[in-house]
N, C-alpha and C positions, 0 to 999 in steps of 0.2 A: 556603462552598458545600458541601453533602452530596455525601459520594463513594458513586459508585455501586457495589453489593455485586456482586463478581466473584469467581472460582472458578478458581483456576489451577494447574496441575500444578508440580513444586517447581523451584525456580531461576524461576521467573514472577511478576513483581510492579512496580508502577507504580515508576516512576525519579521521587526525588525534584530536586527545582530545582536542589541543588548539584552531582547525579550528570549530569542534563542539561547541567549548562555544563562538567563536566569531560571529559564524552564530543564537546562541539563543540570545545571549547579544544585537545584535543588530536587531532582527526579533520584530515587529508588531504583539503582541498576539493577539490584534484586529480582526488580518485574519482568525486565525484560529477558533474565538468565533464564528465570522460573516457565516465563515462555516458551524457551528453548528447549529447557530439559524435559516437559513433553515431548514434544518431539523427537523421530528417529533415532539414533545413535548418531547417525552424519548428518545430520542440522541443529546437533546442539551448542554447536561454535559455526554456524554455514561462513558464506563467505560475504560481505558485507560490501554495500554499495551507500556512497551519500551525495546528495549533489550538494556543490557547495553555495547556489544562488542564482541558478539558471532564467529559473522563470520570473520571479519578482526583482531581479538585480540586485539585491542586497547579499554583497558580499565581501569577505576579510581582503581589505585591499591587495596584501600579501599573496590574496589567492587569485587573486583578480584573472591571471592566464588561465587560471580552469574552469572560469565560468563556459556552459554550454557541454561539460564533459562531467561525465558519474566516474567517482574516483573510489578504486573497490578495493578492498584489507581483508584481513583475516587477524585474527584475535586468538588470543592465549588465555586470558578468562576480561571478566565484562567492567574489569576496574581499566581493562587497559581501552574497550570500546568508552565508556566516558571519557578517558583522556581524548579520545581523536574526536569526540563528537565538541568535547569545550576547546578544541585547536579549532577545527575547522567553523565551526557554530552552522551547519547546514541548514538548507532549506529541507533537505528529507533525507528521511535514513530509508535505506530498502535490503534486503538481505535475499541471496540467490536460492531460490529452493531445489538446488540441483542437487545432489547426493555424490561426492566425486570419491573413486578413491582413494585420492589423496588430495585431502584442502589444498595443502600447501603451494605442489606442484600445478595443478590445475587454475588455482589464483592467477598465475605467472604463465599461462597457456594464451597465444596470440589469438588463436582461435575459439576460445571460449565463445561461447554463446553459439551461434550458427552452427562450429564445427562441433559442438558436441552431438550433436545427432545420433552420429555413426559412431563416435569415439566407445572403446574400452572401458572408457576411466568414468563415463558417465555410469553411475548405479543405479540410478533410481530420481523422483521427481515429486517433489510434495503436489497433489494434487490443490485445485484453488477456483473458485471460481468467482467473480469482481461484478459488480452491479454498480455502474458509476449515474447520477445524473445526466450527464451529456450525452449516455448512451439514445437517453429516451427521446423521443417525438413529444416538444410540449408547445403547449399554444403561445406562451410569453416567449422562448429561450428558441425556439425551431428547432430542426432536426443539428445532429453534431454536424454534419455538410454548412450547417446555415450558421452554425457557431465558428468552424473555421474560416469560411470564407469574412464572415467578421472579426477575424485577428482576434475570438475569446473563447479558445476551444473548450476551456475550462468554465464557461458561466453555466448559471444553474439558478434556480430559485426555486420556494416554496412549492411552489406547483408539480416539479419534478425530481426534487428531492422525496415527497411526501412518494410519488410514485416509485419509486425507485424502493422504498420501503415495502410496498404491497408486491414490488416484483421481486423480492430479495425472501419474502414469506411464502411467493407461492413458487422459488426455487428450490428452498428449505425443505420443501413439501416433497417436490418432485423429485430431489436428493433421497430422502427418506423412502418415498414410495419404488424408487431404482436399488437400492436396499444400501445403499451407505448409513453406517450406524455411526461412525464418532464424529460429529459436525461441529466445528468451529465458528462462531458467527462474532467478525470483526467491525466494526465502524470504521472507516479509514479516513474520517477528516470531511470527506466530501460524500462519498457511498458506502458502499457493505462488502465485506469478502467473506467467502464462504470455506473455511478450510479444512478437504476432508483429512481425519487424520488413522484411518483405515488401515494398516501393514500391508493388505493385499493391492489399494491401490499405486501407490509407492514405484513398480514396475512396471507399472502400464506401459503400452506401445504410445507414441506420436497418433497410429491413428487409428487407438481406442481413444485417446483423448479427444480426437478429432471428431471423433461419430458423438461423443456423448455431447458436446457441444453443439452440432448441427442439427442432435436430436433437439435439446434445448431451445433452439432459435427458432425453431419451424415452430414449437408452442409458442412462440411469441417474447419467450423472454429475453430480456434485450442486455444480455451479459459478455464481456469484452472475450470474445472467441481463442483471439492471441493468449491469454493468460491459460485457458483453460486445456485449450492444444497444448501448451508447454513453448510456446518461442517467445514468448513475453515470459522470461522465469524470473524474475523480480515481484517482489513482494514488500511492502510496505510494514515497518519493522513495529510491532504491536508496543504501546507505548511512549511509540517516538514524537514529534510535534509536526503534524501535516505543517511546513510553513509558510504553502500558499494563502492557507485560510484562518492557520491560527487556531486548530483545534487538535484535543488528541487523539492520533489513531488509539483506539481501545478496545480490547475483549468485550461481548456486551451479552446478555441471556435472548436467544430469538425472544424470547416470551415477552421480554421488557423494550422490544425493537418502536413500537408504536407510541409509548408511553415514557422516555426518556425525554429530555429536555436535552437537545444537542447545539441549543443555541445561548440557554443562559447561564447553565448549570454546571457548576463541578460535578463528576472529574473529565468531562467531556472540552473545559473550556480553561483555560489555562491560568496559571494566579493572573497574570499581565492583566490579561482579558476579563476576567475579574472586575478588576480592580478595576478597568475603564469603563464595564458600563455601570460601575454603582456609583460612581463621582460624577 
């Protein structure tokens, strides 16, 4: 499989298959259960999604017919999610933030995704909202139009990541100031997610979710629409290994957003990574 040509500021680069199984072999499923059990009642097992090496081509030869497809499970507790994560050794874990009421059945639902809209079965929607670099207008990287038309939807560098940071504080803000009180703030590898975790947001409509977003745009901030309407429900699994870039998605304190080291420093950068820039 052609890997696709990306563009990444330094210490940024796709985890090969052995680096993926040394960073699950030796990860603390604990974190990412402890994750969960925050959350709702129905997303403390959600329903889980992982690609197995779409974007960088690195993948289990075995798997090789799934490359270009998200292969989505469901879990009985989080010894059995490390087993599927050291099978498959994925490029990313993502997990559904839809609320069904019934994991199991809804898993195995043809029309997931789309067809939930109007469905019964859908309960509820973790609210979320994603501040990526490629969103932004930067002077080295262009706009994301100028990033896809050059085959690297995903580049990014200093210039626009550091932005992404001051648009990710001054959403934080305007979160808080619209009166959401339990905010989540994630690093995801590349950008920030925001995740409210509010009870009464939970049942929002598609288009209160949709207003709050438009409302958001029109200031200016340049956050992935799709996520925050609810049609993009995938979410990038907190603690997993982004393995386009080689770092971890991690919980992180807004207060410490500016002042992290997300390029040389544990625990943002993986033992692998480590070890390659100090030799």
């Amino acid at each position: 499989m052609a890997r696709l040509r990306h563009c990444y500021p330094v210490n940024n680069r796709p985890a090969r298959l052995n680096e993926r199984k040394a960073y699950y072999s030796s990860l603390d499923f604990g974190l990412i259960e402890g994750w969960f059990k925050g959350k709702p009642r129905g997303l403390h097992r959600p329903i889980f999604h992982l690609d197995p090496g779409s974007e960088s081509g690195y993948i289990r030869k075995k798997y090789a017919d799934k490359a270009g497809k998200l292969l989505y499970f469901t879990i009985e507790d989080f010894g059995e999610l490390k087993g599927m994560l050291l099978e498959y050794l994925p490029e990313d874990l993502y997990y559904d933030r839809n609320i069904y009421r019934n994991r199991e059945e809804c898993a195995e639902c043809q029309r997931r995704g789309e067809g939930c809209r109007d469905c019964e079965e859908l309960l509820g929607q973790e609210l979320m909202f994603d501040v990526d670099p490629e969103n932004i207008e930067c002077p080295n990287c262009g706009s994301l139009e100028d990033r896809v038309k050059g085959h690297s939807m995903f580049k990014f560098c200093f210039i626009c990541f550091n932005k992404a940071i001051d648009e990710t504080l001054r959403l934080y803000k305007e979160l808080k100031e619209m009166g959401f009180k339990d905010l989540a703030t994630v690093f995801s590898g590349r950008g920030f997610h925001i995740h409210v975790n509010d009870a009464s947001t939970l049942k929002m409509s598609f288009e209160e979710r949709g207003a709050i977003s438009d409302n958001l745009l029109k200031k200016g901030i340049p956050l992935d629409k799709w996520v925050t309407d609810g049609e993009a429900r995938l979410a990038r699994a907190p603690y997993s290994l982004n393995g386009i870039v080689s770092k971890v998605c991690l919980p992180i304190r807004i207060e410490d957003i500016r002042i992290n080291n997300y390029w040389k420093e544990s625990p943002f950068l993986p033992d692998f990574m480590l070890q390659s820039i100090s030799s």
